[in-house]
N, C-alpha and C positions, 0 to 999 in steps of 0.2 A: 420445392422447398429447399433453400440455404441450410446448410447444418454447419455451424459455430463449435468449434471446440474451443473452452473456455478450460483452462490450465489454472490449478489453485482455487478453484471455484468454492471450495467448502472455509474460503477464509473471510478475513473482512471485507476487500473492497468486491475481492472473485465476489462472493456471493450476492453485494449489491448490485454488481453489474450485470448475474445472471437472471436477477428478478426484474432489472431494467428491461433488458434484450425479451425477456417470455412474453412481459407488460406491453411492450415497446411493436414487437413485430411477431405477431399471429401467423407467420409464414415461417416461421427462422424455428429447424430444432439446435437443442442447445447439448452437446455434451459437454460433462464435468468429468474434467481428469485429475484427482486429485489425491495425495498421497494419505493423506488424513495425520500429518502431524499433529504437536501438542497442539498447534495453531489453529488445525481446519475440525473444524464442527460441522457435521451432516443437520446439524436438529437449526444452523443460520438458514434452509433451505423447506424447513419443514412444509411452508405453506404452497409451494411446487412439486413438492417431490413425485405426485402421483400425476401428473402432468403427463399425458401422452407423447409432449413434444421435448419434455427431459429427461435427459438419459445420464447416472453416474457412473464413473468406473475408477474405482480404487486403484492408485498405481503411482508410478514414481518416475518421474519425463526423464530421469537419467536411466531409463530402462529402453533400451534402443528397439527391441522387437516388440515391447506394448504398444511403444509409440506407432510405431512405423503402422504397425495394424490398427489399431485407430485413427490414424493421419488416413486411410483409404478410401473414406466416407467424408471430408471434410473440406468445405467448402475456404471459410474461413478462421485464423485462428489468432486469439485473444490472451498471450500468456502474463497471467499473475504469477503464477506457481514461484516461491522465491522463500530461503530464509531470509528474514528480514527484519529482524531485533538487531539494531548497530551493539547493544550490550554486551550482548550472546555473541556476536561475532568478536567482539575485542577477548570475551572468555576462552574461544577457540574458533577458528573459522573453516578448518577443514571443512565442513557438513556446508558452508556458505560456499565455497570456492566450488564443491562439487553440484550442488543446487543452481547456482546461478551464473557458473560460468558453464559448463559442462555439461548440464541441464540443458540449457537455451540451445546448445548448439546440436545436443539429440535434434531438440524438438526443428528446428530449422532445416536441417538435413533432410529429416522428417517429409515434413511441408514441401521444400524443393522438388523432391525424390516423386510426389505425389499431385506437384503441379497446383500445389493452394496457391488461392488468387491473391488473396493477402494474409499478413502476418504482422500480427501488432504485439510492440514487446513494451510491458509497460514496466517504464522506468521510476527516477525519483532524482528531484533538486538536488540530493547527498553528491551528484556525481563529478558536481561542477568542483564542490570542494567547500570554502569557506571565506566571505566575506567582511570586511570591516562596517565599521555602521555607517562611516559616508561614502562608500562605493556602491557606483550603480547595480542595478540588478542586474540577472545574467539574462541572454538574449541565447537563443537555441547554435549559437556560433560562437560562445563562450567555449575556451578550451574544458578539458575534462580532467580534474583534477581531484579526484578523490582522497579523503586523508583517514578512514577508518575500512577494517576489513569489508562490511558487506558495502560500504560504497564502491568501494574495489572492486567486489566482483561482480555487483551492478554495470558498473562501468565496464568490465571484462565481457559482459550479455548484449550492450548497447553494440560495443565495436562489433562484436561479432555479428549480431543481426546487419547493422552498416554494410560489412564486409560480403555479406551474402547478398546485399543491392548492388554493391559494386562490380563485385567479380562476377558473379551470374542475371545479374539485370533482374533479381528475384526480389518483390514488393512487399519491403519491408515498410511500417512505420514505425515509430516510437513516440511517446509519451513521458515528458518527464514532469512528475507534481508533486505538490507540493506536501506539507503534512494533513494526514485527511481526517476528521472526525465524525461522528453518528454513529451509526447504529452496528451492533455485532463485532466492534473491535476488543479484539482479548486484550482482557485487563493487566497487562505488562506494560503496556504501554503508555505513555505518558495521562492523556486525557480521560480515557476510564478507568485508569490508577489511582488519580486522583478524584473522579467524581466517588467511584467504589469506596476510597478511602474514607471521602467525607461522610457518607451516606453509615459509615458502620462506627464512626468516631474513630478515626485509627489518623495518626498526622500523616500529612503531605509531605513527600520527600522530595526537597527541592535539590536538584546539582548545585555545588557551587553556590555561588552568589545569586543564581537564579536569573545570570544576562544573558544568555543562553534565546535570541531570538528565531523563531519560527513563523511560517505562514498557517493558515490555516482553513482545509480546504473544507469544505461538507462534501461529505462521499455522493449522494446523489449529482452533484454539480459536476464530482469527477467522472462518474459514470455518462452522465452527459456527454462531455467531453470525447470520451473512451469510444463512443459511438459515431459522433462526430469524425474524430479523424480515421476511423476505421473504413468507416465507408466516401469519405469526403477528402482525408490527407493526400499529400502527392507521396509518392511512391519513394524511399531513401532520405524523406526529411524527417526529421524531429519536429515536437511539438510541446512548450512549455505549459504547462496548466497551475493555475496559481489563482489565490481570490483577495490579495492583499487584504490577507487579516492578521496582520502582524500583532504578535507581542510578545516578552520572554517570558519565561519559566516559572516567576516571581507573581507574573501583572495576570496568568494565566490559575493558577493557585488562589490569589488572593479573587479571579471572577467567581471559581467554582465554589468555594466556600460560600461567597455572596448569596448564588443563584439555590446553593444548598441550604442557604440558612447557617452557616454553623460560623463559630468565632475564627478572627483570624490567625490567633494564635494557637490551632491546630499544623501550621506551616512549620516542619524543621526541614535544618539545611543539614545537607551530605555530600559526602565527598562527591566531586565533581569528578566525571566523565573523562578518563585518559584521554587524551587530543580532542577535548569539546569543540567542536566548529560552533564559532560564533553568532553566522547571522548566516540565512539562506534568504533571497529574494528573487525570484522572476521577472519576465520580463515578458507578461502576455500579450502582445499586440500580434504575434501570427496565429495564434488560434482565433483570436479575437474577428481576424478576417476572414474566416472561416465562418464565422455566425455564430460563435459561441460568447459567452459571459455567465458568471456565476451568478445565482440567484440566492445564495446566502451570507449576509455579512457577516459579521463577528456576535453579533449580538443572537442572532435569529439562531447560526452555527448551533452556539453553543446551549441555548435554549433548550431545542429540540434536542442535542445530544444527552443533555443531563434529564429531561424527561424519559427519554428512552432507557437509560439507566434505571430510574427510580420506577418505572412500570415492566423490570423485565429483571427482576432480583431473584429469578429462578435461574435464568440465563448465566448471569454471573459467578452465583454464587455457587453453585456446580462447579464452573472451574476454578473461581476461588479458593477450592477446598479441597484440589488437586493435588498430589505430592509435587508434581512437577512445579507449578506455582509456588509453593510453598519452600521448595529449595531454591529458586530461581532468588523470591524475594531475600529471603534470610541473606543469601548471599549477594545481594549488588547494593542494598542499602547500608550503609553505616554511616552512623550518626558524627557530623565534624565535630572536630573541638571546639 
């Protein structure tokens, strides 16, 4: 038996990806290393927990002797583990710089020290930087240009993991995707912000003018992916994942409201986002030759993600009604002139 440690796992994509991997390979055990921020929820995992072949453990990857004693058991490893609100990071990014840059390179160390076969450090589109709307997408050879704190220190985890192929011939991959939607994403975040919104009558806060364009990925598609180049990437390459479902900020509000039922003039606009990056687009054709393609468009996406919302209003509405949530919102919305 493979034993996977999967880093982050109690969050949103961590946890779809560890109900992938249980579903996926009846051989593979999986530990979850997870810190249990505001972000990570044990009850995203509820229907594995008693699973003989998953094991969780409470902890913080910038803890160098947890790690190292759990790296002794592990075949392969899968790091989510990451703050990862760009919001929260322009608020302070200390707790980002020490998570995602300082973090990754415990856990690498880690890994090396203990001879894992691989190491997949999953990234995000943010790191390339920001595109105009008639520039190509970026291709995994696009320089790295971050322009907000946690892409920063995204991009600070990417070189470092690089660095650890290069200097030590140690088999890293990366994954960089796009924005992802479905199931179990805490509602700070743009697309269960807004379905949540709709669904309780509360308006939709749009940045800006709402041009603000995104890809948009379904989290099963990424975990696909995640799987794929784990066991299939070449060793020190990067890997784009993206499902061109483009749309901005505006065109994305006025779908939810549609699929919600509710009027559109629930939509207000708020002050836009310190250094908004404009457009993020991919450029999938080397995963693509790998055997991979997304299986959901924009339509299907988002379908299934607003159902999931409106059949899981326990789920939600618990952290809804969080203090933490409840100062986070107060403070990043206000309403423009």
């Amino acid at each position: 038996m493979k034993n996977i440690l999967v880093t982050g796992g109690a969050g949103f994509i961590g946890s779809n990806f560890i109900r992938h991997l249980h579903n996926t390979y009846p051989d593979y055990g999986i530990i979850n290393l997870d810190k249990l921020t505001y972000a990570g929820n044990c009850h995203n995992l509820d229907d594995i927990a008693q699973s003989s072949r998953y094991t969780f453990v409470k902890g913080d990857i910038c803890d160098p002797c947890l790690v190292g004693d759990v790296m002794q058991s592990v075949d392969m490893v899968v790091n989510f583990a990451a703050e990862s609100h760009v919001d929260r990071s322009i608020m302070g990014a200390g707790e980002f710089v020490h998570t995602n840059a300082h973090g990754v390179y415990n856990l690498l160390d880690a890994a090396r020290k203990n001879n894992v076969e691989r190491f997949l450090q999953v990234s995000t589109d943010e790191v390339y930087g920001s595109l105009e709307p008639d520039e190509p997408a970026w291709t995994e050879e696009a320089p790295l240009a971050p322009r907000n704190p946690y892409a920063v220190t995204k991009a600070s985890g990417d070189m470092m993991a690089r660095a650890f192929h290069v200097t030590y011939d140690f088999p890293v991959v990366i994954t960089r995707a796009s924005n992802n939607v479905g199931p179990y994403q805490y509602p700070e975040k743009r697309i269960p912000l807004f379905i949540t919104n709709a669904i309780d009558d509360v308006p939709l806060p749009v940045y800006g003018l709402g041009e603000a364009i995104r890809d948009h990925l379904y989290v099963t598609d990424h975990c696909e992916a995640i799987d794929l180049v784990l066991h299939k990437g070449v060793a020190g390459q990067a890997y784009n994942v993206g499902a061109d479902n483009d749309a901005n900020g505006l065109e994305i509000a006025q779908d939810i409201l549609r699929l919600v039922n509710k009027p559109l003039d629930m939509i207000t606009f708020v002050d836009d986002r310190p250094g908004h990056d404009l457009r993020y687009a991919l450029d999938i054709s080397k995963i693509q030759a790998l055997g991979w393609k997304p299986k959901h468009n924009f339509e299907k996406a988002f379908e299934k993600t607003v159902s999931w919302y409106f059949a899981h209003q326990d789920w939600w509405r618990r952290i809804r009604s969080s203090d933490d949530f409840s100062m986070y919102y107060e403070k990043q919305y206000k309403t423009s002139a």
